[in-house]
C-alpha positions in Angstrom: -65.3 -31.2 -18.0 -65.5 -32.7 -21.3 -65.0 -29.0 -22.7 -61.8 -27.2 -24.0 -61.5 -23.7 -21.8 -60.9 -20.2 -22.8 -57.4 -20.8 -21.6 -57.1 -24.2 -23.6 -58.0 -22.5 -27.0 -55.4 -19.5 -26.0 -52.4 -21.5 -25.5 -53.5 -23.5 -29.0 -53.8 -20.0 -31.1 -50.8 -19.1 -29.6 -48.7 -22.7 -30.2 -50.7 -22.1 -34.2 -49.5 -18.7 -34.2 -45.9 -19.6 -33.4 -45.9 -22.3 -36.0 -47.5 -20.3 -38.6 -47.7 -16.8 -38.3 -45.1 -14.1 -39.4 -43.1 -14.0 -42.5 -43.7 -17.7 -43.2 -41.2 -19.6 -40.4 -42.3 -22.7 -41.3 -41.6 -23.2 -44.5 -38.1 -20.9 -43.8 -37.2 -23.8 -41.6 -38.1 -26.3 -43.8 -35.8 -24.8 -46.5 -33.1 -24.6 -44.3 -33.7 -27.9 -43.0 -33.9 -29.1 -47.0 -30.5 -27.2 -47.5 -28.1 -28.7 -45.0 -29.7 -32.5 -46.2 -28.5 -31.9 -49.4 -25.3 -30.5 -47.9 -24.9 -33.4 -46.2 -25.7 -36.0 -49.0 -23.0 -33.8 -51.1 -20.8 -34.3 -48.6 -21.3 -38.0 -48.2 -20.8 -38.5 -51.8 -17.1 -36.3 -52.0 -16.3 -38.2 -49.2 -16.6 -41.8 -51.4 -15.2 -40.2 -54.5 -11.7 -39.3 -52.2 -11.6 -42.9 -50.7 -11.6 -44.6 -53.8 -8.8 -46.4 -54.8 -6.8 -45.4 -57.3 -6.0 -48.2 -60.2 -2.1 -49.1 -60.4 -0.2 -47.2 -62.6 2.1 -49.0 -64.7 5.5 -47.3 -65.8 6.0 -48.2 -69.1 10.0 -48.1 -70.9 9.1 -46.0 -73.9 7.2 -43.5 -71.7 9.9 -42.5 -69.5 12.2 -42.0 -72.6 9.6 -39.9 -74.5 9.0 -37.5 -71.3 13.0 -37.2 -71.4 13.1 -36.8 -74.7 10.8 -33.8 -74.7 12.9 -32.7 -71.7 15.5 -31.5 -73.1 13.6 -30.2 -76.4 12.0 -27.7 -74.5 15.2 -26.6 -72.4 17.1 -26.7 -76.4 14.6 -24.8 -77.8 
């Protein structure tokens, strides 16, 4: 009673062998898994840099007369 069965010690090869047989799943999982965290911190992190507020611009006089200025250089020239 206290033992494991032949048919106990099957069905854990076979749970070990889907784990980690073959072409290395595990760890092929894990990298994906790895991947789409980092996607999803990346994301995160554009997602603060968008909602930040921008600071106030301040129109300044001379500004506006120097971008006109140059205005009409370029169409004279």
């Amino acid at each position: 009673m206290g033992s494991l069965s032949i048919w106990h010690w099957l069905i854990v090869l076979a749970v070990a062998l889907l784990f980690f047989g073959g072409k290395g799943k595990v760890s092929d999982l894990m990298g994906d898994f790895a991947k789409g965290i980092k996607s999803f911190k990346k994301g995160l992190q554009d997602d603060d840099v968008a909602q930040a507020p921008a600071a106030p611009k301040s129109i300044d006089a001379k500004a506006g007369e120097t971008v006109a200025t140059e205005e009409k250089s370029k169409t004279a020239g």
